[in-house]
DODOKE-130430 format. One line per field, with one value per residue (C-alpha): x, y, z. Coordinates in steps of 0.1 Angstrom, whole numbers. Layout:
residues N
east: (X_...)
north: (Y_...)
up: (Z_...)
***
This chain:
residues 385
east: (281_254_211_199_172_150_143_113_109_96_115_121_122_121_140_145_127_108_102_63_68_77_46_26_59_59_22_24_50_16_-8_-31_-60_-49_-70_-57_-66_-64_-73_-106_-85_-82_-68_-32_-29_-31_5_2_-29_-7_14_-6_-29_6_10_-18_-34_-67_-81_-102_-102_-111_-110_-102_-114_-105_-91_-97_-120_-137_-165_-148_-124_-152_-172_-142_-133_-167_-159_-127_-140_-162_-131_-111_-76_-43_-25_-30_-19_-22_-8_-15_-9_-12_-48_-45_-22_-35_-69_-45_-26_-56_-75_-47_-48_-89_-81_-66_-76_-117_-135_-140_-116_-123_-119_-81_-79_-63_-78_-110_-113_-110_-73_-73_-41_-37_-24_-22_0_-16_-18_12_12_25_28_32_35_24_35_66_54_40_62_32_56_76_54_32_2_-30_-43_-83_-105_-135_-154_-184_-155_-134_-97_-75_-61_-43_-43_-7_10_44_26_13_40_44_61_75_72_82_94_97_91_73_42_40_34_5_10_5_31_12_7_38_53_29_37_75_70_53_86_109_90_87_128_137_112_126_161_158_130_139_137_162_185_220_198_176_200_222_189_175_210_213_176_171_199_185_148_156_174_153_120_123_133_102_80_99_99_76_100_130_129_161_143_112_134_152_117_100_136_140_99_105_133_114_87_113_124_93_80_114_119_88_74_70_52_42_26_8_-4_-12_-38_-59_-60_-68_-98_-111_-102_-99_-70_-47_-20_11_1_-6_31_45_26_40_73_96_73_77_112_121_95_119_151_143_128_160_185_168_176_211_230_208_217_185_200_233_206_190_227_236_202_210_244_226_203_216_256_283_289_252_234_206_174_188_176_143_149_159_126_107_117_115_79_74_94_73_36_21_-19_-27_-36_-72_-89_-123_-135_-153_-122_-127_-84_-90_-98_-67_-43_-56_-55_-23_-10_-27_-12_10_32_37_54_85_94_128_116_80_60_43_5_12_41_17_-7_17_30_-5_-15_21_7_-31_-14_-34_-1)
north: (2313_2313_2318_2355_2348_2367_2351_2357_2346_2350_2383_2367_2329_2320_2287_2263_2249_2273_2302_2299_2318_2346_2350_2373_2398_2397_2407_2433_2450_2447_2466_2455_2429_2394_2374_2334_2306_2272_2238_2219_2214_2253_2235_2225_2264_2271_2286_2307_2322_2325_2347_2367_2374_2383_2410_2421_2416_2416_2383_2365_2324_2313_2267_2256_2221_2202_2214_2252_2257_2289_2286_2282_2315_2331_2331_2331_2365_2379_2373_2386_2420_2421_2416_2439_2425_2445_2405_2374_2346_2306_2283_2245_2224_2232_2237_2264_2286_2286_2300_2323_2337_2338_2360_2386_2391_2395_2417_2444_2437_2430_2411_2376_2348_2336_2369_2361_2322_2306_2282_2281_2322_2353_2353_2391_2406_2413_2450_2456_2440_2415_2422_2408_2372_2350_2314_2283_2254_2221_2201_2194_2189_2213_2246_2267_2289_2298_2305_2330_2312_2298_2260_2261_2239_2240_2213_2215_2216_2189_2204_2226_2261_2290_2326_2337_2368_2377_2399_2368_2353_2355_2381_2358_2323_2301_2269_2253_2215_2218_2231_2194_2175_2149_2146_2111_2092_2084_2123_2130_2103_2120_2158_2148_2126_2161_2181_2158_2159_2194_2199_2175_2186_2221_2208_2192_2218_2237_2273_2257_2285_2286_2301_2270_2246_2249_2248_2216_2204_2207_2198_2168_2148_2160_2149_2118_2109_2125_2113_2076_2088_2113_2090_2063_2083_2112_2121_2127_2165_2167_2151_2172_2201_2187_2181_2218_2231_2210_2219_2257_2252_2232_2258_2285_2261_2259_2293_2307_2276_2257_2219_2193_2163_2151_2183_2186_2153_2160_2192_2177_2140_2155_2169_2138_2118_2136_2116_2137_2157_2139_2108_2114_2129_2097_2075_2096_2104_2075_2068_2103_2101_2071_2087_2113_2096_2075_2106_2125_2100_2096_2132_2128_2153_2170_2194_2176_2143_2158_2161_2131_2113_2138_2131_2089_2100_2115_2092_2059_2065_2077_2062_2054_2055_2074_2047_2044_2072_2066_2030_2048_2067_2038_2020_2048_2051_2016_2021_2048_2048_2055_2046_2029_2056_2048_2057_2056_2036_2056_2082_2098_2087_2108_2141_2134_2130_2164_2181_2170_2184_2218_2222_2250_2226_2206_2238_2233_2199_2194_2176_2174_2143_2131_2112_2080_2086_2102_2078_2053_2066_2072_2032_2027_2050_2042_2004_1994_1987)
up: (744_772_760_773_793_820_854_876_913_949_960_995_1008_1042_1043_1077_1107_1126_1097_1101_1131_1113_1090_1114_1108_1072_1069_1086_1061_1038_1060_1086_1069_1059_1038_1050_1025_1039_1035_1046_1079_1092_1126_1105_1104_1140_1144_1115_1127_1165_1146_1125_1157_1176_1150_1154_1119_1111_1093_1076_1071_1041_1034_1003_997_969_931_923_898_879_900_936_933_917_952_971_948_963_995_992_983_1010_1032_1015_1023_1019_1016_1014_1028_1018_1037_1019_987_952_952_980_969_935_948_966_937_920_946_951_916_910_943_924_883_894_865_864_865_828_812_823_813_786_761_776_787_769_777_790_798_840_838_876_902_926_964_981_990_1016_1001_1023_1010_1032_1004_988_951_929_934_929_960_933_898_881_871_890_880_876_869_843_850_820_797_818_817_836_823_837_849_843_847_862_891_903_911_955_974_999_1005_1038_1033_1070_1072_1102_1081_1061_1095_1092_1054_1045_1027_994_995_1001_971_944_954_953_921_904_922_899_871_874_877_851_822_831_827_794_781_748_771_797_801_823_859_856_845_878_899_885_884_920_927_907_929_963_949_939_971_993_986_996_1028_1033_1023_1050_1082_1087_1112_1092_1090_1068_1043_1043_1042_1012_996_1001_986_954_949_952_930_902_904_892_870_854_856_838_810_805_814_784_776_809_819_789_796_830_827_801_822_855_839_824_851_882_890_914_896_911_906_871_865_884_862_828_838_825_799_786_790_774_740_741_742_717_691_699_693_659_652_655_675_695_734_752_742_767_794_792_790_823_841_836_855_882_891_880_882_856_821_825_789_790_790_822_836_826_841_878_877_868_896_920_911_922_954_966_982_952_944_910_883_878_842_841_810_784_782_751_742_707_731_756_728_713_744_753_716_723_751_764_783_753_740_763_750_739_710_687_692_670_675_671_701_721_721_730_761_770_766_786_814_812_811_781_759)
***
């Protein structure tokens, strides 16, 4: 008998080369001012703007450089509300349309962004619907397209929490591989790296449910296939396009059944590092995997031991045994562009491993870890084993 379960997503995708022409008609369903965040390179946004000036919209640029943080969306907030927007647009990576999920929500709730944050804020409900959004990813990676939360930085207290609520999640998102020209390949290897992760921690997750399941079964294949090839030939459109689809797919995925142990790695090492996300969830994947093989075989029979036998199949051929898997990911991380993960010394490892434990991520992992496993997947990662 199949799990109930509830499933939230974009209410409109915009899939296929040549979509991002279309933006300029979408925003004008949502009234006539458009607040656009971008990245610290406006210029990559110039057909976007073509359109929404063709429709006659009234806007307002706003960069985005580097990681969100508290700080960051609380000025771009202000700024906002000087604008007064009736949407919002982000066209960008992760970091982008966080701060623009996060800014159509402050839009319409006011306050600031801590009284909404987990862990760190006073975790205040959002009782009003955020102003419509228009995502864009330029990135093929962290599904943020296709999820209810916003990723922000606190720096004084080093780690990365939340804003989450279903109304955050985007109206409509485009996904046309013409917006990820210029990306560079190691970009492009750790965004896709954090898209795989993303789909199979959702697929083995304790909340994996049947709507999920056949997405990352569908995604995980087209990930792992594709990604060499993006990162090859810049040129190779089908494989862009495969990218930006399997990344909207893991970010349902993850929004609907939860991440695991890499991700709850990932938040608390990006803030005492400021390694990149991707990167970090490339470096943790197959060591992850392989803790969790290992942990669930000693349980006996256990359903997330299935997936991890089905996601060896997948990606390294049938009547695989499951290690294998995390062998196939282990040598696609080497395959790919991928820079060393750097870790400064002095990392307080006591403080990760804590953070990791605590955090909501870890929540979603098919099985409990216990410290000592932690801190030996970190030692494999930080390559101190």
């Amino acid at each position: 008998m199949l799990t109930s379960f509830e499933c939230a997503q974009p209410r409109r995708v915009l899939f296929g080369r040549g979509r991002l022409r279309e933006a300029g008609t979408i925003c004008r369903e949502y009234g006539e001012r458009c607040l656009v965040c971008t990245g610290s390179r406006p210029e990559r946004a110039a057909e976007l703007l073509d359109s929404l000036r063709g429709a006659g919209l009234v806007r307002e640029l706003l960069t985005v450089s580097g990681e969100p943080t508290f700080e960051s969306v609380r000025r771009a907030a202000a700024r906002a509300a000087e604008f007064a927007p009736d949407a919002v647009v982000a066209i960008g990576g992760g970091s982008v349309l966080d701060t623009g999920k996060a800014l159509a929500m402050l839009a319409t709730n006011g306050g600031d962004p801590l009284d909404y944050a987990e862990i760190v804020g006073a975790g205040k409900p959002i009782m009003k619907n955020s102003l419509p959004l228009l995502a864009i990813p330029t990135t093929a990676g962290t599904g943020s397209e296709a999820t209810r939360n916003a990723v922000l930085a606190h720096t004084e207290k080093q780690v990365k929490v939340s804003l989450r609520s279903r109304s955050m999640m985007p109206e409509a998102v485009i996904l046309d591989p013409f917006a990820m020209r210029g990306l560079p390949a190691h970009v492009v290897a750790a965004s896709g790296m954090d898209a795989l992760c993303q789909l199979i921690e959702a697929f083995v997750s304790c909340k994996a449910n049947a709507w999920t399941d056949a997405l990352c079964r569908e995604g995980i294949p087209m990930a792992f296939r594709a990604l060499p090839r993006a990162c090859d030939d810049p040129e190779d459109l089908g494989a862009r396009e495969e990218m930006l689809l399997a990344a909207c797919w893991s970010g349902v995925a993850l929004a609907n059944a939860g991440l695991g142990a890499v991700h709850g790695f990932a938040g608390v090492v990006g803030g005492l590092t400021g390694a990149p996300h991707g990167l970090i969830c490339a470096t943790l994947l197959a060591p992850v995997c392989r803790a969790n093989i290992a942990a669930l075989r000693s349980e006996g029979a256990h359903p997330a031991f299935g997936k991890y036998t089905e996601l060896a199949a997948m990606l390294a051929g049938r009547d695989s045994k499951a290690e294998e898997g995390a062998d196939a990911l282990e040598r696609l991380a080497a395959r790919l562009p991928l820079k060393p993960l750097h870790v400064p010394e002095g990392v307080d490892e006591e403080l990760l491993i804590a953070g990791a434990m605590g955090a909501s991520s870890m929540k979603g992992n098919p099985v409990a870890l216990t410290k000592e496993t932690l801190a030996a997947i970190w030692k494999t990662a930080a390559g101190r084993s």
